[in-house]
Phi, psi and omega in degrees: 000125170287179193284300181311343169290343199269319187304147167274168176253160172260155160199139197228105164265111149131176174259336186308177189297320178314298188304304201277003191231347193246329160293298168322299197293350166295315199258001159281334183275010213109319161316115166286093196285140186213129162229138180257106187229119162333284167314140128348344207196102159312170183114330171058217170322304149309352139009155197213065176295119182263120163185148238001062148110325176303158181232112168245127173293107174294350175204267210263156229222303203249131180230133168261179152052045182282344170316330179321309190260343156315317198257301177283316160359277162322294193329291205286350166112016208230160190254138184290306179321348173297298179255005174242139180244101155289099213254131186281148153255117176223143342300159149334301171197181165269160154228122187253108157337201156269297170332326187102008191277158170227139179255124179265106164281107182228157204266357158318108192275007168281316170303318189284325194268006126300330159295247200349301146317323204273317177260359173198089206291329206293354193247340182308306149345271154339283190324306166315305183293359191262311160329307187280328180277291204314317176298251211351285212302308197276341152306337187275279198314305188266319159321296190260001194219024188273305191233076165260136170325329175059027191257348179236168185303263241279009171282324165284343181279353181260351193237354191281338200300290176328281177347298193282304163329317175294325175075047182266359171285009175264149169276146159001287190317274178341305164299319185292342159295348155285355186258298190259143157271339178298079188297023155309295205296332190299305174318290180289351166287288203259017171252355153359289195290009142321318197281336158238042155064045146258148190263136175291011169251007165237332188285157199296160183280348186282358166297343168278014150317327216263353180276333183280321168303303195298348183310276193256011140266348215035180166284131162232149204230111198255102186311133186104350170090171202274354185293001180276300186305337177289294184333279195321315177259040122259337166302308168298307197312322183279332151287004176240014177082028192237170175221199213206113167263126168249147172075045188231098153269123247263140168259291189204160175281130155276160187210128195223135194023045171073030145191148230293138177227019154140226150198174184264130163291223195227350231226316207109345187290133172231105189268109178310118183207138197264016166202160181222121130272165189216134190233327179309153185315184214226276165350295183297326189308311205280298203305309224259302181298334196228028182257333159268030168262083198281131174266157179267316186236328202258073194270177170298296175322293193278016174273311189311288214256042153288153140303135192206120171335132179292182167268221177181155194250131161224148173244095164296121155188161200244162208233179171234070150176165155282146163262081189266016176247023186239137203275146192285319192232131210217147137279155181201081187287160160274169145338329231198134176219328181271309185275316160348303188297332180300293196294319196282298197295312207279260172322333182039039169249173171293096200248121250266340161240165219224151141227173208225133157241150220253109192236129193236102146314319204268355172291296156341287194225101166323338197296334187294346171249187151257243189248144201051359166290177164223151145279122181260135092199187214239122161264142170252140161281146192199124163355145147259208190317319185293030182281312212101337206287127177283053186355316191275003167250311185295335183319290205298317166316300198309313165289342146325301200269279192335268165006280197290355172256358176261003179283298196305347183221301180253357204231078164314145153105287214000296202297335178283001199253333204306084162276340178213129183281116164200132188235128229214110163276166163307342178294321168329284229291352161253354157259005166254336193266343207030043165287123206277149193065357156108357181310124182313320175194074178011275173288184199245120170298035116050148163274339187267012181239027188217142180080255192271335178257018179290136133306126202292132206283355148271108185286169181260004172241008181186147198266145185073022166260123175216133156318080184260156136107195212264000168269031182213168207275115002227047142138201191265186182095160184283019131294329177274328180258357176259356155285296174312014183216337126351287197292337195259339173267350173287313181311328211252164163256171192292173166302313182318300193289353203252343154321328173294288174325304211270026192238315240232010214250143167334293208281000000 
């Protein structure tokens, strides 16, 4: 017998960040860690697409809040600055109207509040006051309450006071409208909750945090594209004695007197473990992973009739020249912004105009291409599956009209430039991602879909079942999910201690 047979185990389905940050902090308690990831490749959404010569982030781009990952380092005895180079972007990005006007989000807040005069001096005023509510918010929502467990009703009656006062009982929108009268400026304030697949005209107003967060951490960009940052924390986990399965798909959690005992792969293969995390879409955990399980609350039926984010058509692709007049993070607004989020969120249709965010890495780090190219790509918000829309025919058309409007505004030439190709639909994000309704990052935060009416990252349907990543408390985006894997290590005892209990315990 090895020394790792006496550790309790851990077992962590999937790689994405919640999972791979949760694994880590586990195998800092003590833990024998095992993550079983679907893909070929860590990273979950975070994917690492190669081709010809090229590097594509298959998924989130912009990292906030890096003390986070500063802080799971530490848990681990170890420095982010060791394996990671993290570089401020400043600004944060462009946002380019349908007009051609651009607004620079730069974190100088003298600078920020001259865009603002410069598109509506009558709002400078409105700017300030909004400046001063967003730190409020993120001193309550994100300081004291991102990352608490949320496992009983009354943690929201203690949070309601805050709630109202904040007015999070409000949309996004709605509230950046008591500050601007400009709609540019309404627009360029409240489309945020985009970036973790809320529509800013529902999502809660404490989302209007996100503007003091990018403030007062800034945007930062991890040279090597953010798959150097998935690397570095499979690198740390495995210096901490943990591992990695790849092309290990999950079939179901097992569960012995009501509670977890490990799980079955999709191979037949069964790997024992004495807590299961789920890194998995949070709907699948429960619909897909639990389904010869009988539930109490998160049942089929109330997954069905959830709200669920929209997705997204993204396109990779690489040109054979540079754009060195396009910025690393671009907004590419359409005509239509209120009723568009109606067609996406509501209406669920394909609707023909867009608005696009646009990512040129390589204004950063050359490296990402080969020499004198650049690497791209471009996202659209888009319905999910409950659309109809019939991808395997709409794909291709839909990059096409992408193509010509980004030729028509930032990329001239572009379609004569095209050396390499790639693409991802809502069909992606649910048969390779298994996301349910094909939704970009599952539950929509919502106010009644969020904190205690989240699924918890402790479950409420089985004991030694715990909850990572962007369908749990406290949502999606990398700050929320590398916080969600914080709240699920707090939860857990060290080895040692859970080695007793379980030395100590009847059954």
């Amino acid at each position: 017998m090895t020394a790792t047979d006496h550790q309790p185990h851990a077992i962590i389905i999937g790689s994405g960040f919640g999972g791979l940050a949760a694994a880590i902090r586990l195998s800092a308690k003590g833990w024998r860690v095992t993550v079983l990831e679907k893909l070929d490749s860590p990273g979950g959404r975070a994917y690492v697409y190669k081709q010809d010569g090229f590097t594509f982030d298959a998924g989130p781009t912009i990292i906030t809040a890096p003390y986070l990952l500063e802080e799971l380092w530490a848990s681990a005895g170890a420095r982010l600055s060791d394996d990671v180079d993290l570089r401020p972007i400043d600004p944060f990005y462009t946002i380019r109207f349908d007009d051609g006007d651009v607004i620079r989000c730069v974190a100088d807040l003298d600078g920020m509040r001259k865009e603002v005069e410069r598109i509506a001096p009558e709002d400078v005023d409105g700017f300030d006051r909004f400046v001063k509510a967003s730190k409020d918010i993120y001193d309550v929502a994100f300081t004291e309450l991102a990352d608490q467990p949320f496992n009983d009703f009354l943690s929201v009656v203690k949070a309601a006071p805050d709630l109202i006062r904040l007015k999070g009982y409000r949309s996004v929108f709605s509230v950046v409208s008591d500050y601007f009268t400009n709609h540019k400026l309404r627009v360029a304030f409240s489309f945020h909750p985009l970036l973790i697949g809320g529509n800013p005209l529902t999502t809660t107003a404490y989302y209007c945090l996100i503007a003091h967060l990018e403030r007062l951490h800034l945007v930062h960009f991890a040279m090597g594209g953010t798959g150097a940052l998935v690397k570095a924390m499979v690198n740390l986990l495995e210096r901490k004695g943990g591992s990695i399965r790849y092309n290990a798909q999950i079939e179901s959690i097992l569960v012995k007197s009501g509670h977890t005992s490990g799980v079955r792969l999709t191979s037949g293969e069964v790997v024992d473990g004495d807590i299961v995390v789920s890194n998995a879409d949070a709907a699948t955990t429960y619909r897909s992973l639990l389904k010869d399980h009988p539930r109490r609350r998160w049942t089929d039926r109330k997954l069905a009739r959830a709200n669920y984010s929209m997705s997204l058509f993204v396109w990779y692709f690489g040109t054979n020249r540079r754009y060195d007049d396009v910025y690393h993070h671009m907004m590419i607004l359409g005509p239509r912004y209120e009723q568009l989020l109606t067609d996406i969120f509501k209406r669920k249709i394909l609707a023909k105009d867009f608005s696009l965010y646009l990512h040129r890495p390589t204004m950063t780090d050359s490296s990402l291409a080969p020499d004198g190219c650049d690497t791209f790509y471009v996202l659209a918000p888009v319905p999910h599956l409950d659309s109809g829309t019939d991808w395997m025919t709409q794909a291709e058309p839909y990059r096409t009209a992408i193509e010509k409007r980004l030729e028509e505004t930032v990329l001239p030439g572009l379609s004569a430039s095209i050396v390499t190709s790639h693409m991802l639909t809502p069909i992606d994000f649910q048969d390779r991602l298994l996301s349910y309704k094909g939704a970009a990052f599952s539950l929509e935060p919502q106010l009644f879909q969020s904190a205690w009416f989240r699924p918890h990252n402790r479950s409420e349907e089985v004991e030694g079942l715990y909850l990572v990543g962007a369908g749990t408390h406290p949502g999606a985006g990398l700050p929320g999910v590398i916080s969600s894997a914080k709240v699920v290590s707090d939860q857990v005892p060290d080895a040692d201690v859970f080695r007793k209990m379980r030395a100590t315990s009847p059954t």
